[in-house]
C-alpha positions as CSV (number, residue, x, y, z in Angstrom):
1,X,-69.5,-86.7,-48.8
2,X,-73.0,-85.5,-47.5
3,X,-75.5,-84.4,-50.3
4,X,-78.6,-82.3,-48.9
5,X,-82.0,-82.2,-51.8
6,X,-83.6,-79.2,-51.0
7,X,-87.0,-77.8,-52.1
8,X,-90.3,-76.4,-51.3
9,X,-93.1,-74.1,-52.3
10,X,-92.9,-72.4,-55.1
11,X,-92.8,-68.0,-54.7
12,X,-96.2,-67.5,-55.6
13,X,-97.6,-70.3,-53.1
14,X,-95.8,-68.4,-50.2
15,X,-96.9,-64.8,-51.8
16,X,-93.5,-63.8,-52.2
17,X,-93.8,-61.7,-55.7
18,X,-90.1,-59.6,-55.8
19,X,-86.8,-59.7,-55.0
20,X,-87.3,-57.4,-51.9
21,X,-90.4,-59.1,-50.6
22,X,-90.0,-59.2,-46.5
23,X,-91.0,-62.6,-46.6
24,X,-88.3,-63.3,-49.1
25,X,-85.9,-61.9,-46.8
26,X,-86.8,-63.9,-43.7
27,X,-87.0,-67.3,-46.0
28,X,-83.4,-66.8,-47.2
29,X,-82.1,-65.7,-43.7
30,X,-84.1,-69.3,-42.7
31,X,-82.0,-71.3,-45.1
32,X,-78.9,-69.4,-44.4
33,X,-78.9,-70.3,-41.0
34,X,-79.9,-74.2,-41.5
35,X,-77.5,-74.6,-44.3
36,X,-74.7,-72.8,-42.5
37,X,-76.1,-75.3,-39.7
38,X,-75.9,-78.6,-42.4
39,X,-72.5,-77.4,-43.2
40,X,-70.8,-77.1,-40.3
41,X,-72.1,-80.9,-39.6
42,X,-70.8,-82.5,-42.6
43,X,-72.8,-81.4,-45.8
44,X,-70.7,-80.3,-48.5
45,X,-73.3,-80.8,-51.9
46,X,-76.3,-78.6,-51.4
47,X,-78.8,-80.5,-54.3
48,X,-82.0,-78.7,-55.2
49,X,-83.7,-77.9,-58.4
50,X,-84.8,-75.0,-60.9
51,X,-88.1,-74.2,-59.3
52,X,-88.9,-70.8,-59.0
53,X,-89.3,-69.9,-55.4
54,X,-87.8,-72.0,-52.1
55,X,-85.5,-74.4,-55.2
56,X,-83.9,-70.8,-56.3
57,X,-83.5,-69.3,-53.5
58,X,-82.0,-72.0,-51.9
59,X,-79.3,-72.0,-55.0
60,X,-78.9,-68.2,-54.1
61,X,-78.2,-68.8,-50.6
62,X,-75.9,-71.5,-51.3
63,X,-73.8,-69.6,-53.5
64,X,-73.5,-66.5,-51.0
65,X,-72.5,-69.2,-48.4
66,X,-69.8,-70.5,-51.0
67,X,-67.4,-67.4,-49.8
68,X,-67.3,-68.4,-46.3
69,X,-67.7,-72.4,-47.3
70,X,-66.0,-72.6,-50.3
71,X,-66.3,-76.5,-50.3
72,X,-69.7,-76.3,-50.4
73,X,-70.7,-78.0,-53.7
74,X,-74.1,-76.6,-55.3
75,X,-75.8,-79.1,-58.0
76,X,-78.7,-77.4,-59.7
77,X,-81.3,-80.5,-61.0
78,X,-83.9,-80.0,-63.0
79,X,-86.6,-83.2,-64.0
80,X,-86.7,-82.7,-67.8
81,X,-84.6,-81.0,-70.8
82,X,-86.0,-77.9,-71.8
83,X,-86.7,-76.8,-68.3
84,X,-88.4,-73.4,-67.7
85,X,-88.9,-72.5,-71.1
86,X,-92.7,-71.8,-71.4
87,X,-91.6,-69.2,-68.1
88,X,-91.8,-65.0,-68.9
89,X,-88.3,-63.7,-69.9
90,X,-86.9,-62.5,-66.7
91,X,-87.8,-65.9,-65.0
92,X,-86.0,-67.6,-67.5
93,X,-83.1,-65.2,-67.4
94,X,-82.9,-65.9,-63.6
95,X,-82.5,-69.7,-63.8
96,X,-80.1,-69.3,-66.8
97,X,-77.9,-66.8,-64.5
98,X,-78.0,-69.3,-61.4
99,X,-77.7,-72.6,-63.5
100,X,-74.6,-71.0,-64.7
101,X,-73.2,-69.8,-61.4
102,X,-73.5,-73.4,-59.5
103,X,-71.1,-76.3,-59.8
104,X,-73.2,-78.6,-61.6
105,X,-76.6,-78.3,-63.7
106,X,-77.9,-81.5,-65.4
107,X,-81.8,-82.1,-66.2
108,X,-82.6,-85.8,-65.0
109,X,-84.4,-86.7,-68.0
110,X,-82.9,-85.7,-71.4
111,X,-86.7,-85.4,-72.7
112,X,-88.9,-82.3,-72.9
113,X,-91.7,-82.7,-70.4
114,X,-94.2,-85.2,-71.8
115,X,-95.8,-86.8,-68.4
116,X,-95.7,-87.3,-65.1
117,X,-93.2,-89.9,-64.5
118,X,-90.4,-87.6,-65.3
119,X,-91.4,-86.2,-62.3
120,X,-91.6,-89.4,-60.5
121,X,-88.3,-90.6,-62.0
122,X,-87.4,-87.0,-60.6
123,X,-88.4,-87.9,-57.2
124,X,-86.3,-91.2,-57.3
125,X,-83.5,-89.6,-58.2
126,X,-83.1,-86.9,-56.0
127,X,-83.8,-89.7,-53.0
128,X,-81.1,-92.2,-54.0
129,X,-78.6,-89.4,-54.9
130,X,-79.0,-87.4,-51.4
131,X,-78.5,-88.3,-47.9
132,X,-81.1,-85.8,-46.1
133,X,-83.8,-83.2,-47.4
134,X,-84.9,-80.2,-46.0
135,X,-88.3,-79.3,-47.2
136,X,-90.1,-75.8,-47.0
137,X,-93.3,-77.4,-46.1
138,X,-96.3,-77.5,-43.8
139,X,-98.4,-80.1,-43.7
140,X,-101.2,-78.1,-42.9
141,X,-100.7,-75.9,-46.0
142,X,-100.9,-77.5,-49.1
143,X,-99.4,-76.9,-52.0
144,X,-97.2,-78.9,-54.7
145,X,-94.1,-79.8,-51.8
146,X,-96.6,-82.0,-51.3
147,X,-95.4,-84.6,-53.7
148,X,-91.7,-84.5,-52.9
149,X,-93.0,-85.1,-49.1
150,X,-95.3,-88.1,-49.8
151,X,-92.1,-89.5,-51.8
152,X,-90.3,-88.9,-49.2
153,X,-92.0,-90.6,-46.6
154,X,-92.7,-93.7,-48.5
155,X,-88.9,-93.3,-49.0
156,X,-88.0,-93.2,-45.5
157,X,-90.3,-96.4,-45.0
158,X,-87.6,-98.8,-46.3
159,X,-84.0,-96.4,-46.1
160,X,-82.6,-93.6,-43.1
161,X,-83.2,-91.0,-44.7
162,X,-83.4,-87.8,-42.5
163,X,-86.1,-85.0,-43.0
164,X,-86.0,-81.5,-41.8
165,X,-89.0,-79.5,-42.3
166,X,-89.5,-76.2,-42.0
167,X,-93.4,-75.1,-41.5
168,X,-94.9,-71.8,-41.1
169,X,-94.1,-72.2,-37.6
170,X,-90.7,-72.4,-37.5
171,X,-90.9,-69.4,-40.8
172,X,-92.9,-67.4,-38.1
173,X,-90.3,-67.4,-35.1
174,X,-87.6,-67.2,-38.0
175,X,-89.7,-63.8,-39.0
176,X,-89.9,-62.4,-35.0
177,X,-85.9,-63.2,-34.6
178,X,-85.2,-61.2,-38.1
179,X,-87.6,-58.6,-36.9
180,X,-85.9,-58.0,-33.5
181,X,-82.4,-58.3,-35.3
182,X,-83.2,-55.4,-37.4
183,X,-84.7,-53.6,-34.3
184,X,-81.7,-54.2,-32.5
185,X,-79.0,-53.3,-34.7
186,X,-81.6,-49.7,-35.3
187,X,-80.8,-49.0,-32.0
188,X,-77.2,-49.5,-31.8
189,X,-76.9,-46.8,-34.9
């Protein structure tokens, strides 16, 4: 068994407001293509959270990969009880739809939020229950990945523990190939 945590920014650091945001599309065609990488080399538990942005859409492409993988395992994890409830409705519906869709949904701690050690204890749990991460992340663009990276690292201090990050770089040649993949199949129409 190989369990992959995955997470990242959240949509409104990356700008992505909507489901048919063109950055939205190239992020998911990014995690398609890793994950469909990951699984092909072992992973069969993609792990992530609730989050809204890189967390859900990495649930999403997970369970659109679940037809051609079908033992692909999706584990949605969320730090506290009670998770996502001060969000608008439609965010809210949107976790409730996916955490119902995946294989497993659990909150970590069976608390509401009261502090920031839930989030720690979050941290620590998603480390000792996953063999890899992939993070959405540049380290030249902050934003709250932040945290789960600096865990990370002190993490990988003392374990093997593999890290994949993808940084606007790598988003921005993933944007040209989507780009000339939509101009090519244009032309073959």
């Amino acid at each position: 068994m190989s369990r992959l945590w995955l997470t990242g920014y959240r949509s409104y650091e990356l700008g992505v407001f909507g489901t048919e945001d063109p950055k939205l599309l190239v992020i998911k065609a990014t995690l398609k293509k890793l994950l469909t990488e990951k699984i092909e080399n072992g992973v069969d538990w993609l792990i992530t959270g609730g989050q809204l942005g890189v967390e859900q859409w990495a649930a999403e492409v997970g369970l659109e990969l679940k037809t051609t993988y079908p033992e692909l395992k999706i584990a949605m994890m969320t730090p506290f009880a009670e998770f996502g409830s001060q969000w608008n409705e439609t965010n809210q519906a949107v976790y409730g739809q996916l955490a119902s869709r995946v294989d497993f949904h659990q909150a970590v701690s069976s608390q509401p939020y009261h502090g920031p050690q839930q989030l720690r204890n979050y941290q620590e749990f998603m480390l000792t229950h996953t063999d890899e991460a992939v993070l959405v992340y540049d380290l030249e663009v902050s934003g709250k990945p932040q945290y789960d990276y600096r865990a990370i690292d002190r993490y990988r201090e003392r374990h093997t523990y593999p890290l994949t990050l993808i940084d606007m770089d790598w988003l921005q040649e993933s944007a040209n190939e989507y780009q000339e993949n939509l101009n090519n199949s244009s032309q073959n129409d």
